[in-house]
C-alpha positions in Angstrom: 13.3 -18.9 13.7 14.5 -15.7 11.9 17.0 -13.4 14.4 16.5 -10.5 11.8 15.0 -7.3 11.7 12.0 -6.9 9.4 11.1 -3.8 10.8 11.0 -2.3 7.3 9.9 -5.1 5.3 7.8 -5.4 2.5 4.7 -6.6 3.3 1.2 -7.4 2.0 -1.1 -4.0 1.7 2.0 -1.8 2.7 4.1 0.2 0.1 7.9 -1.7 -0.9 10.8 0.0 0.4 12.4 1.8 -2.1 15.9 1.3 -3.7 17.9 2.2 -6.5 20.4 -0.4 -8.3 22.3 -0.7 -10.8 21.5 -4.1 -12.6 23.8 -6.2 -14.6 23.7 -4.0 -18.0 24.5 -0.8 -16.0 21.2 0.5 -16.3 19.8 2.3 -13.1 16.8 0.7 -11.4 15.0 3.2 -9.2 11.9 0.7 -7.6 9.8 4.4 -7.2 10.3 5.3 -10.7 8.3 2.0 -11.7 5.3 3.4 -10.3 2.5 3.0 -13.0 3.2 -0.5 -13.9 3.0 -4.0 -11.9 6.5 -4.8 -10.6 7.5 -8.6 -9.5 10.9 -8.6 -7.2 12.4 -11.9 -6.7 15.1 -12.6 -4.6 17.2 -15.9 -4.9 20.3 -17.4 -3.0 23.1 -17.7 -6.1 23.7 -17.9 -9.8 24.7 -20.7 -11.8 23.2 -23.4 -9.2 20.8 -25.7 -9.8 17.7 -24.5 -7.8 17.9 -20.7 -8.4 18.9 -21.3 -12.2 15.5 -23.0 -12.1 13.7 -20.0 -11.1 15.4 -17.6 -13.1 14.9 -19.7 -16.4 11.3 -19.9 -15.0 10.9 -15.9 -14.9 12.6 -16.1 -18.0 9.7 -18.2 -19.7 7.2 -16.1 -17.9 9.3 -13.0 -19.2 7.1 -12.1 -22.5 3.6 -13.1 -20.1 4.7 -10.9 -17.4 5.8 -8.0 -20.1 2.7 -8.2 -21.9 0.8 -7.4 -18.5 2.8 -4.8 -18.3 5.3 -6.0 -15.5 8.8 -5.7 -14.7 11.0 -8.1 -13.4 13.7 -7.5 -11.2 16.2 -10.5 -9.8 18.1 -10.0 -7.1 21.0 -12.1 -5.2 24.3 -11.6 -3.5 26.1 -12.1 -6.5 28.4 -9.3 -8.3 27.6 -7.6 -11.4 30.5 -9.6 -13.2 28.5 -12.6 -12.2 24.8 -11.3 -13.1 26.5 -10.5 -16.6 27.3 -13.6 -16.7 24.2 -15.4 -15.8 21.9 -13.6 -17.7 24.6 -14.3 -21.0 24.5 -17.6 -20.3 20.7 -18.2 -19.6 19.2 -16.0 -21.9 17.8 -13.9 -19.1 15.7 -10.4 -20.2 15.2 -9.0 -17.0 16.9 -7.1 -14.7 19.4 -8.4 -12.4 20.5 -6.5 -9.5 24.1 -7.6 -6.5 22.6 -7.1 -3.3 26.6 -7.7 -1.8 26.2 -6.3 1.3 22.7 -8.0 2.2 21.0 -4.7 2.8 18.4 -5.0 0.1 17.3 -8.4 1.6 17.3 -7.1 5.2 15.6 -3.6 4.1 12.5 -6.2 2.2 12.8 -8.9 5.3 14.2 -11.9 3.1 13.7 -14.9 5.6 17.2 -16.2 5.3 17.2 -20.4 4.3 18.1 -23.5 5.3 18.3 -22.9 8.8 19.6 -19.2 8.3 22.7 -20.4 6.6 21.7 -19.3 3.1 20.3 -16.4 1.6 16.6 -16.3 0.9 14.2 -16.7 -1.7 11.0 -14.7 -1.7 8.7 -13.1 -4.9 6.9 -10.3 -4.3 4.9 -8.8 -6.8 3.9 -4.8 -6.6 0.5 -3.1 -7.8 1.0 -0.3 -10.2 0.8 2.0 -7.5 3.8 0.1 -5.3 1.9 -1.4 -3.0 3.1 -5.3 -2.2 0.0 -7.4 -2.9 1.7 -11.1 -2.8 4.2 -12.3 -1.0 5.6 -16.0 -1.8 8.5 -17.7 -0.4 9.1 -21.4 -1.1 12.9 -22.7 -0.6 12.4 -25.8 -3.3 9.9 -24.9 -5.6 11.7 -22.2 -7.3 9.9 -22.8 -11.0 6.2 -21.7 -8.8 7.4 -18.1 -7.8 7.2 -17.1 -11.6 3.5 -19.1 -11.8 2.2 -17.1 -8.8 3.8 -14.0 -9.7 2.1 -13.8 -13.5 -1.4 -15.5 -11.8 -1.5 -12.0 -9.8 0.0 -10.1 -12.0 -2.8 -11.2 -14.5 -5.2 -10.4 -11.8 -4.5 -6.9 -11.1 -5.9 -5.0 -13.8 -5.9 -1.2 -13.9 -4.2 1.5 -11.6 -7.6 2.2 -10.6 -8.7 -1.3 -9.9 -6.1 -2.5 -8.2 -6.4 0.6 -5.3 -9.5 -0.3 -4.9 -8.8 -4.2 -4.1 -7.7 -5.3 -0.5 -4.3 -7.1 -0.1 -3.8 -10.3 -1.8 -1.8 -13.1 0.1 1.5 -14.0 1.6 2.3 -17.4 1.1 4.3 -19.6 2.3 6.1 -23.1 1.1 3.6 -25.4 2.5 0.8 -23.5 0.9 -0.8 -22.0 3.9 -1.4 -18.5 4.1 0.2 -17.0 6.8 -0.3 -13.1 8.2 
């Protein structure tokens, strides 16, 4: 059982917390100044290891899917800038990467913290054009299906107009139950 406060957290049919990053290329990323466009966050443990290289490489493949839906992708671990450079050199990554050091990012969206609250967590959660989080999905081992579900909804989404009008969409968990 999760000891933190997700007070704030982003959660199905309520609006993301905002933030403003710097990613890995020194671009700003302002979360509120997305608005217009479908937005997938994804939070993962650490670069360069095996399970989270498996889900960035997946967003990666999904990369031109997403884009051509008009998404944007935003990674986001403990790891430093120096290291996102790094990572995204070495794995071809196109997307945004933003160092959440300090943990406030994760505790501000209420990342359930992994095996058995030792590890950072790992949670998608894919925004309507309008910032509203419509999917939730956290599964510790099956890194590769956070970039499936996020481009399923993102497909499903269609206009700014449509997607107001549409109630939330799910928040999944690892065994595949929904859970509210």
């Amino acid at each position: 059982m999760s000891t933190q406060d997700t007070s704030g957290a982003a959660r199905v049919g309520a609006a993301a917390p905002d933030f403003s990053r710097v990613d890995h290329a020194g671009r700003e990323v302002r979360l509120s100044g997305l608005r217009g466009r479908p937005v997938v966050v994804f939070f993962y443990p650490k670069d360069h290891t095996p399970v989270c290289t498996a889900q960035a490489c997946a967003f990666r493949d999904a990369f031109a899917d997403l884009s051509a839906a008009g998404a944007v992708v935003i990674g986001v671990s403990s790891d430093s800038d120096e290291s996102h450079r790094g990572f995204a050199a070495k794995r071809a990554l196109p997307y945004h990467l933003v160092s959440d050091a300090d943990g406030s990012l994760a505790k501000l969206w209420g990342v359930e913290r992994g095996l058995l609250g030792l590890a950072p967590g790992r949670a998608t959660y894919v925004l309507d054009q309008g910032g509203v989080v419509r999917e939730v999905f956290r599964s510790w081992w099956r890194a590769g299906a956070h970039a499936a579900r996020a481009l399923e909804v993102v497909r499903g989404m269609g206009t700014a107009a449509e997607v107001t009008s549409k109630p939330a969409v799910n928040d999944w968990r690892s065994n595949g139950k929904r859970s509210t």
